[in-house]
N, CA, C and O of each residue as an XYZ file, in Angstrom:
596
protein
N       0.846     -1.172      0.000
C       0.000      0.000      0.000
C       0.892      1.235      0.000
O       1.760      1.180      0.871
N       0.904      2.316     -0.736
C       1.868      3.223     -1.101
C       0.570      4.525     -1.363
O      -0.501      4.294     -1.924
N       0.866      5.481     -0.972
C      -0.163      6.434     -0.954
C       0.373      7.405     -2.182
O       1.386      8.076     -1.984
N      -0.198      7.462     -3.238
C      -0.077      8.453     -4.482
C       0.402      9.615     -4.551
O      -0.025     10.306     -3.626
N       1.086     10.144     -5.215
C       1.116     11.597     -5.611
C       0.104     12.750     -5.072
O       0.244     13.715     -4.321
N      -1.118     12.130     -5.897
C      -2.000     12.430     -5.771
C      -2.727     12.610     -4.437
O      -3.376     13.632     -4.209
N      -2.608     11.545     -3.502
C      -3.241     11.544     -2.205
C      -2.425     12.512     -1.043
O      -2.934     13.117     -0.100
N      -0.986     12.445     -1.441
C      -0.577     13.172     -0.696
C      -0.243     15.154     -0.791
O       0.098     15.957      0.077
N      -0.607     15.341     -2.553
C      -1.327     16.572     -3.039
C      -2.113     16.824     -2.264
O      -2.048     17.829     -1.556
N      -3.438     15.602     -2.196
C      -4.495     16.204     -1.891
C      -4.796     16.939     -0.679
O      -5.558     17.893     -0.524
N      -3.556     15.904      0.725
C      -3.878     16.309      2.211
C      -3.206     17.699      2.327
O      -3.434     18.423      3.296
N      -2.367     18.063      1.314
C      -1.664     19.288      1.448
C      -2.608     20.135      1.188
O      -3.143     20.642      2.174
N      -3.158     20.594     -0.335
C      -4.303     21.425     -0.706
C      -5.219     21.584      0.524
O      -5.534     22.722      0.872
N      -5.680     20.470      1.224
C      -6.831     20.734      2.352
C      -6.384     21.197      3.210
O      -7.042     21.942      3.936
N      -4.776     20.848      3.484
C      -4.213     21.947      4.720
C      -4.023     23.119      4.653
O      -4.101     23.935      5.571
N      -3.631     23.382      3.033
C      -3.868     24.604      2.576
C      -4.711     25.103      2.714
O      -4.444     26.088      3.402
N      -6.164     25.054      2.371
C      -7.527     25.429      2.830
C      -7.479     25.643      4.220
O      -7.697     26.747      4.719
N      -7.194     24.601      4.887
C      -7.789     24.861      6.350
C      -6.705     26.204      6.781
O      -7.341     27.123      7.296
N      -5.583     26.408      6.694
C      -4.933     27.585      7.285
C      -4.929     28.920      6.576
O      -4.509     30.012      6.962
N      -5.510     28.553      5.423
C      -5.686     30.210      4.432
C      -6.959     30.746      3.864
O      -7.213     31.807      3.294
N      -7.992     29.279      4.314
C      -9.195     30.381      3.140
C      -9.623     30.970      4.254
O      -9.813     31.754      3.325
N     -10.130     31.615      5.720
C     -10.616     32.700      6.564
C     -11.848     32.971      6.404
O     -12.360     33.981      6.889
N     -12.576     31.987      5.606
C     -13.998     32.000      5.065
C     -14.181     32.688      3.531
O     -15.242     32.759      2.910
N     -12.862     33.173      3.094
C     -12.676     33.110      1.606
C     -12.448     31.879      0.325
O     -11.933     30.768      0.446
N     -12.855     32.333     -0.539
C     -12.149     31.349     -1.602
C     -10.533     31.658     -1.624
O      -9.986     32.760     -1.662
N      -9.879     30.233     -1.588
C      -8.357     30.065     -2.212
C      -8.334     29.294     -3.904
O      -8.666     28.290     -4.534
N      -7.634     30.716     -4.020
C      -7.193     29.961     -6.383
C      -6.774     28.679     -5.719
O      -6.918     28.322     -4.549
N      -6.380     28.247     -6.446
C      -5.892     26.602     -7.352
C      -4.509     27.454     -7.207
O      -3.862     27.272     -6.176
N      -4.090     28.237     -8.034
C      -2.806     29.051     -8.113
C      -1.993     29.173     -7.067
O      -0.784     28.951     -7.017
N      -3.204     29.780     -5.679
C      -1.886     30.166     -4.785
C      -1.645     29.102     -3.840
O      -0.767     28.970     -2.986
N      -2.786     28.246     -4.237
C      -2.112     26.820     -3.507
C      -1.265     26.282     -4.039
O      -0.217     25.988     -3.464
N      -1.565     25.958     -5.557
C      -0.296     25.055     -6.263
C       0.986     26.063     -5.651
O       1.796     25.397     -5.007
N       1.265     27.309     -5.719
C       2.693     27.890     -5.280
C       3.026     27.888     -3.852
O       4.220     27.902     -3.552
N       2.075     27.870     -2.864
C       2.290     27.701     -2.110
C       2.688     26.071     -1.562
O       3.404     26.111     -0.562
N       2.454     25.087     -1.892
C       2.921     23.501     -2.060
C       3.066     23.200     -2.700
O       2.394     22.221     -3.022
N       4.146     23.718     -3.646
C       4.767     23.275     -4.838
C       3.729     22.352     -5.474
O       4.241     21.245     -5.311
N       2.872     22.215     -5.938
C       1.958     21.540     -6.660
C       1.786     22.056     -8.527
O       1.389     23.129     -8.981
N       2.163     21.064     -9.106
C       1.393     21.604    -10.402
C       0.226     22.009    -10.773
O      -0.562     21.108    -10.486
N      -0.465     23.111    -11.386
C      -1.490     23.814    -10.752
C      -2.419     23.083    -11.900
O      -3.578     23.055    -11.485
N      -2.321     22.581    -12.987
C      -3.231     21.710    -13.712
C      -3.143     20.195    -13.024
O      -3.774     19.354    -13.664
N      -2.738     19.898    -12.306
C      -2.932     18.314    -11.509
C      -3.673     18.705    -10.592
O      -4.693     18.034    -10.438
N      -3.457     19.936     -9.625
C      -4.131     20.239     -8.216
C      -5.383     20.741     -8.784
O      -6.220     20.962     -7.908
N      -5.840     21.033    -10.180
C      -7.072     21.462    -10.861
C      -7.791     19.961    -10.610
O      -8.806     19.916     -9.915
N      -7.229     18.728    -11.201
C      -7.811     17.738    -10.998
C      -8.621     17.407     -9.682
O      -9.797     17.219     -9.370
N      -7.299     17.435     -9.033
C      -7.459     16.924     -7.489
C      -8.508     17.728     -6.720
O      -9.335     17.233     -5.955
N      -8.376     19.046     -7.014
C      -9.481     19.926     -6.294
C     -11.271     19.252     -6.762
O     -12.191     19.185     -5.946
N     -11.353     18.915     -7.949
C     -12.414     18.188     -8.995
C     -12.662     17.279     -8.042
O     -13.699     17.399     -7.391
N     -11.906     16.373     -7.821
C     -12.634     15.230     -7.524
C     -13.205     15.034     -5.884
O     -14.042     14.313     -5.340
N     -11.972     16.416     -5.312
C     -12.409     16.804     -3.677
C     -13.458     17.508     -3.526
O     -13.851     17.699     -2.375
N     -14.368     18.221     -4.927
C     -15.607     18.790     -4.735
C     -16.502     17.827     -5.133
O     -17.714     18.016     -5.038
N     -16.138     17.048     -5.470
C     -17.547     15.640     -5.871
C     -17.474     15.203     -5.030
O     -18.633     14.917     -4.728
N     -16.670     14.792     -4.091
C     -16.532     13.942     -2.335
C     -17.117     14.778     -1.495
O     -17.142     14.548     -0.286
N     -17.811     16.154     -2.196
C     -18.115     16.604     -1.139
C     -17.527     17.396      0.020
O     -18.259     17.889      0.879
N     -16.091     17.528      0.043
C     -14.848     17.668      0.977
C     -14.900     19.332      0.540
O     -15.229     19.975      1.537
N     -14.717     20.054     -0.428
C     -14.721     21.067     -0.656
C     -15.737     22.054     -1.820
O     -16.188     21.601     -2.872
N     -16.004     23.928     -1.156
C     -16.930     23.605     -2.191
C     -16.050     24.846     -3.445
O     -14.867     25.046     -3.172
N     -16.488     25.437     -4.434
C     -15.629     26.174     -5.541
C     -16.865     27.218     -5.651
O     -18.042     26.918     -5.852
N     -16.228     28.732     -5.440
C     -16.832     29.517     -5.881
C     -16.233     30.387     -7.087
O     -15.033     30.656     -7.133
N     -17.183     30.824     -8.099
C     -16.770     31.583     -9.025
C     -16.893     32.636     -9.428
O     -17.804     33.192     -8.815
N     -16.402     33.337    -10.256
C     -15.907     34.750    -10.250
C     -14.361     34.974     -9.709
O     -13.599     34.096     -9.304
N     -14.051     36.723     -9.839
C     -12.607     37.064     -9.832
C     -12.369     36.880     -8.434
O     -11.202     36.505     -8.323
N     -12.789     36.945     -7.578
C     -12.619     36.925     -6.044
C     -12.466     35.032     -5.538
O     -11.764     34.776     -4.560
N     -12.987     34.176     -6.098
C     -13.918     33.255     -6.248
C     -12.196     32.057     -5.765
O     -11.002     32.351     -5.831
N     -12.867     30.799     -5.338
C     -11.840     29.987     -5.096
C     -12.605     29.029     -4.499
O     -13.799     28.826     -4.720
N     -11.692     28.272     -3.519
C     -11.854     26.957     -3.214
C     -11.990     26.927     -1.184
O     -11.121     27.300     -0.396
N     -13.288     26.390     -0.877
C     -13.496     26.711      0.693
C     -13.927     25.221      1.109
O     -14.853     24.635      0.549
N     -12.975     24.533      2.400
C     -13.782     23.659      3.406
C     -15.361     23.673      2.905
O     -15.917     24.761      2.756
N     -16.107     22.367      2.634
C     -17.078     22.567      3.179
C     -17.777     21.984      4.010
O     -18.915     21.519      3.952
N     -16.799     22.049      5.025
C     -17.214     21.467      6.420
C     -16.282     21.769      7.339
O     -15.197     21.249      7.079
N     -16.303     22.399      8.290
C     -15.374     22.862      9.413
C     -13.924     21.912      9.669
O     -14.069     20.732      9.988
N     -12.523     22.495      9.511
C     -11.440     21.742      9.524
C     -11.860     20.355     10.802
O     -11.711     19.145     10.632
N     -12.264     20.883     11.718
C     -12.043     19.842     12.541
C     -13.043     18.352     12.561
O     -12.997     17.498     13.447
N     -14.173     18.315     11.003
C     -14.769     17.543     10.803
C     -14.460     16.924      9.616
O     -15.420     16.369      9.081
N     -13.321     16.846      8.999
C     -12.219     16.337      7.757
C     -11.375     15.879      8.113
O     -10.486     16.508      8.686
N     -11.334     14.397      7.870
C     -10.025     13.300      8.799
C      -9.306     13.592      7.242
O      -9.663     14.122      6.190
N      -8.213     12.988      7.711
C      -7.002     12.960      6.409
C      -7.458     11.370      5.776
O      -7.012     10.879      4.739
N      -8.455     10.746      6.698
C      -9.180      9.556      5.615
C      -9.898      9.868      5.045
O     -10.013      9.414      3.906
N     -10.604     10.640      5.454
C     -11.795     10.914      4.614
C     -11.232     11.171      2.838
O     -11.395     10.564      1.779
N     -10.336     12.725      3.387
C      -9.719     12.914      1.748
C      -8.791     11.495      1.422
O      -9.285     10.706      0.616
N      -7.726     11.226      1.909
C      -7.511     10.031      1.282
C      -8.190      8.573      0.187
O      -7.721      7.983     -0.787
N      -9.542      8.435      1.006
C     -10.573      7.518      0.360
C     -11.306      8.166     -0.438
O     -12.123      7.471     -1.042
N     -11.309      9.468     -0.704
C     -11.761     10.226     -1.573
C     -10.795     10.162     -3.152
O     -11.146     10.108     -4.331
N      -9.726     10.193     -2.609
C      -8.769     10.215     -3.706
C      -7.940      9.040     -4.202
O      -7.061      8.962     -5.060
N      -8.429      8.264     -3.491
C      -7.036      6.790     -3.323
C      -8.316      5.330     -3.467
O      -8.133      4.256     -4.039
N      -9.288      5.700     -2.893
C     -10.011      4.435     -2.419
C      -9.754      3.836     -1.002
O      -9.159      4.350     -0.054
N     -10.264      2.805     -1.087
C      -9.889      1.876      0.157
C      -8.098      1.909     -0.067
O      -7.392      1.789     -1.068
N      -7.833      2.106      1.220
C      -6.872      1.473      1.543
C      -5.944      0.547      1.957
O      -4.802      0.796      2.344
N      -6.581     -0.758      1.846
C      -6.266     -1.726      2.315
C      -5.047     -2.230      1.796
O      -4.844     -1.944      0.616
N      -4.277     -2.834      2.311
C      -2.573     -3.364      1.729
C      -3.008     -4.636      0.584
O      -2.291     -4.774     -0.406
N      -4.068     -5.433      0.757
C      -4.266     -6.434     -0.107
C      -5.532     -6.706     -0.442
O      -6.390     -6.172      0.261
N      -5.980     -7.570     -1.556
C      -7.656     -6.819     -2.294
C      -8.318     -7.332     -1.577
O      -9.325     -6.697     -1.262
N      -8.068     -9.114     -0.764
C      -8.641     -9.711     -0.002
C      -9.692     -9.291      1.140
O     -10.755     -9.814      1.472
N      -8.802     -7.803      1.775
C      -9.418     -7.161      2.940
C     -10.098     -6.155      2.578
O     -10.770     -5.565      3.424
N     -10.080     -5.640      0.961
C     -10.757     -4.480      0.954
C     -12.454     -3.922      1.569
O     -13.501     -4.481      1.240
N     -12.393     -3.159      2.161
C     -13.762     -2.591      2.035
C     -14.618     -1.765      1.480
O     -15.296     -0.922      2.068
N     -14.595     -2.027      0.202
C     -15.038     -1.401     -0.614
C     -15.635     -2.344     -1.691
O     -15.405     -3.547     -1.568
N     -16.325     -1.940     -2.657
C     -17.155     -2.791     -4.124
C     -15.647     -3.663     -4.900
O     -15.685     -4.617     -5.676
N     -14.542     -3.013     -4.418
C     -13.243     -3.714     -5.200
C     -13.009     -5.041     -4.703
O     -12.276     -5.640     -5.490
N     -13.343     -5.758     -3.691
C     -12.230     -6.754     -3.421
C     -12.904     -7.654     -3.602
O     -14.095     -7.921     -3.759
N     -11.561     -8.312     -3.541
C     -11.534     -9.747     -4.539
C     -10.457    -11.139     -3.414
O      -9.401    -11.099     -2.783
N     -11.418    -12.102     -3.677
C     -11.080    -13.246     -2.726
C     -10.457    -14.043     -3.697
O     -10.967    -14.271     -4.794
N      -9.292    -14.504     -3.301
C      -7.919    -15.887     -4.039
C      -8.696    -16.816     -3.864
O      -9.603    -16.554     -3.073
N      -8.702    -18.186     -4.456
C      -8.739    -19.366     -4.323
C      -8.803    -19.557     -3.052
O      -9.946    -19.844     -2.698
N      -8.019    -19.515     -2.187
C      -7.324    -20.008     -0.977
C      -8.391    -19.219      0.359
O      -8.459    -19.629      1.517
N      -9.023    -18.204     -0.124
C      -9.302    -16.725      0.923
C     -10.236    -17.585      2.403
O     -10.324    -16.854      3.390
N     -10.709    -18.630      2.514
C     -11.378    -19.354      3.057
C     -10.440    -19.774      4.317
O     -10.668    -19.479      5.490
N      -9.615    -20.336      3.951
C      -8.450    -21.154      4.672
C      -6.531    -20.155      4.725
O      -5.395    -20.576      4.944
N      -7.077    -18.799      4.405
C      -5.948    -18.180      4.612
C      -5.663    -17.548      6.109
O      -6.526    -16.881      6.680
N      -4.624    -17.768      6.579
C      -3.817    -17.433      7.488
C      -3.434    -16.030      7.481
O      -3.824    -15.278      8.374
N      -2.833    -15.707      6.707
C      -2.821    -13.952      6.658
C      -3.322    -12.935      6.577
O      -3.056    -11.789      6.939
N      -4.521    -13.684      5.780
C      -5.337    -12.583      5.817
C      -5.841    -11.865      7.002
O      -6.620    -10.914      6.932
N      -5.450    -12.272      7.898
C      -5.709    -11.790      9.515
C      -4.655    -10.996      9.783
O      -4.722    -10.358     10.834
N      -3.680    -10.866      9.095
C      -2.439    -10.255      9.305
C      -3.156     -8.434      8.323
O      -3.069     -7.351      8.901
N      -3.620     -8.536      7.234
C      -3.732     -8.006      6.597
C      -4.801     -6.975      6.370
O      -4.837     -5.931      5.719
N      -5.932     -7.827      7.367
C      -7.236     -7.108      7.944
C      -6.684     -5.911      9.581
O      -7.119     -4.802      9.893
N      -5.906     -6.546     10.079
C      -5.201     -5.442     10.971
C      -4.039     -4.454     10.593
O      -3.755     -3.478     11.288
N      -3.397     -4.793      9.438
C      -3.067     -3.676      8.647
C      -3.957     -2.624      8.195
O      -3.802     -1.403      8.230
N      -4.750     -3.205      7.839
C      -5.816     -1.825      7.007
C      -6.474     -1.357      8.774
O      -6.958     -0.229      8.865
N      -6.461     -1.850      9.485
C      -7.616     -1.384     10.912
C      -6.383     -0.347     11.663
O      -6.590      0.567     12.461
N      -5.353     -0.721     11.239
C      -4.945      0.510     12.023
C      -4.063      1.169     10.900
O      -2.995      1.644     11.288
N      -4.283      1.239      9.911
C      -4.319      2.473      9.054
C      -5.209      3.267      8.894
O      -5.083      4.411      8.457
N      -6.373      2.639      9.294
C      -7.456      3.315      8.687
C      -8.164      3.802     10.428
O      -9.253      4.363     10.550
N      -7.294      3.445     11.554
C      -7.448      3.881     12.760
C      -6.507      5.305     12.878
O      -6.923      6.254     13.543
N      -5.161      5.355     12.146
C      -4.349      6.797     12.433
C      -4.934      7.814     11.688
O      -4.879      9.001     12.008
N      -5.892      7.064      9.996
C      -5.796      8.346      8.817
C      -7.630      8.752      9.737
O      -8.136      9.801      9.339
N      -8.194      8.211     10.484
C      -9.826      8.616     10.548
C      -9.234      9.264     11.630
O      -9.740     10.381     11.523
N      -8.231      9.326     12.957
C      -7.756     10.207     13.954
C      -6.924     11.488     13.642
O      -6.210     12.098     14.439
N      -7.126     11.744     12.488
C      -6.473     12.967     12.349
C      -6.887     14.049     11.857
O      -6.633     14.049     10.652
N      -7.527     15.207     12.258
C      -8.233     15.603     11.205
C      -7.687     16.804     10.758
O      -6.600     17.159     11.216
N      -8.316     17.535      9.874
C      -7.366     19.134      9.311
C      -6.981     19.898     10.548
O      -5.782     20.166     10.633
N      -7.915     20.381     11.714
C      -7.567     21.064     13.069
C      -6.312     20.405     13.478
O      -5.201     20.925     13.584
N      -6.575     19.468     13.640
C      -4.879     18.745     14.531
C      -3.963     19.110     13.486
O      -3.004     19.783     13.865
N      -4.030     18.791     12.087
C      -2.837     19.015     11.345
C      -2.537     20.182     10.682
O      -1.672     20.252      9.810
N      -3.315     21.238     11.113
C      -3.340     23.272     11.036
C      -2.158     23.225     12.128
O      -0.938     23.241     11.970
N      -2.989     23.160     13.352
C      -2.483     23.083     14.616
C      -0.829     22.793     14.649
O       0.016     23.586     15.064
N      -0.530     21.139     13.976
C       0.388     20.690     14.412
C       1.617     21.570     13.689
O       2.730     21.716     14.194
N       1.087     22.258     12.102
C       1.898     22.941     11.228
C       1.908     23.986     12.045
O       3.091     24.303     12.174
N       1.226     24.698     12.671
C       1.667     26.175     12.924
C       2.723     26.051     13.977
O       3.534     26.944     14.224
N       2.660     24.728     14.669
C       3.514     24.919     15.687
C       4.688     24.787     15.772
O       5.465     25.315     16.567
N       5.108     23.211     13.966
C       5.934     23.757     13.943
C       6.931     24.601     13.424
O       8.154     24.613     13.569
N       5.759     25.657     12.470
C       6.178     27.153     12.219
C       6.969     28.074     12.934
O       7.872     28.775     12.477
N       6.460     28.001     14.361
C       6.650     29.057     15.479
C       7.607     28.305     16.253
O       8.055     29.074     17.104
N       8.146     27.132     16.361
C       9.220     26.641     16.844
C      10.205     26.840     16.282
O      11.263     26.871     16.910
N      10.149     27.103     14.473
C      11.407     27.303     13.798
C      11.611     26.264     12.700
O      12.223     26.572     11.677
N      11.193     25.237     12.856
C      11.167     24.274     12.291
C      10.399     24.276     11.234
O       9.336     24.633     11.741
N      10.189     24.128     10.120
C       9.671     23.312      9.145
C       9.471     21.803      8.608
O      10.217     20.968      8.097
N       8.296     21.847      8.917
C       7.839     20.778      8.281
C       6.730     20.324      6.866
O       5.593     20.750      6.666
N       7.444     19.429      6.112
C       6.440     19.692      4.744
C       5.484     18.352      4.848
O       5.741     17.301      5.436
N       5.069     18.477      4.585
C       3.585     17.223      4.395
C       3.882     16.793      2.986
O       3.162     15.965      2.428
């Protein structure tokens, strides 16, 4: 299980949102420059985070991209499974319309290994949400430190 380009665009853009739109729209633009993002990929990514529902797009010259739902009610799963799907390490465990059982899936042994992989992945990405990870960036802004997502 390897988390995409794309998925990890996406948690940036929303962190972006959560620490800059102030109840304004944010361009596509000053996010892509502000997280180095290519600003026709983060066009995508923003697309498919307003069909999830996760964000909404207003238009006109003022016009941009806003939470639409308070940072602290947006886990970094939520966007993740928005952009990635299930996450599960193998198709066996998926939870989703995708998975798919081996020959063997009856009498497998690992798959118990593999169902607690996805339970506590999918236990850190649903415990985290944009507030904690605003929070955790500003702090360590003001310590000196940088950190990139």
């Amino acid at each position: 299980m390897t988390i995409s380009t794309k998925g990890r665009y996406g948690v940036k853009a929303m962190l972006d949102l959560a620490l800059y739109s102030d109840g304004a729209g944010v361009s596509a633009k000053s996010i892509a420059e502000r997280q180095n993002i290519p600003e026709k990929y983060l066009e995508q990514i923003l697309s498919v985070l307003r069909k999830a529902g996760l964000i909404e797009s207003i238009r006109g010259p003022s016009g941009g991209y806003l939470l639409s739902k308070p940072p602290e009610d947006i886990t970094v799963g939520h966007i993740l499974r928005a952009l990635e799907g299930d996450l599960a390490p193998v198709k066996c465990v998926r939870q989703d319309k995708k998975r798919e059982a081996c020959k063997r899936s009856g009498m497998c042994i690992t798959k118990y290994v593999w169902a607690r992989v996805r339970d506590g992945v999918n236990q850190v990405i649903d415990g985290i949400n944009l507030k904690d990870l605003a929070e955790a960036y500003e702090n360590e802004i003001l310590d000196g430190y940088m950190y990139y997502i």
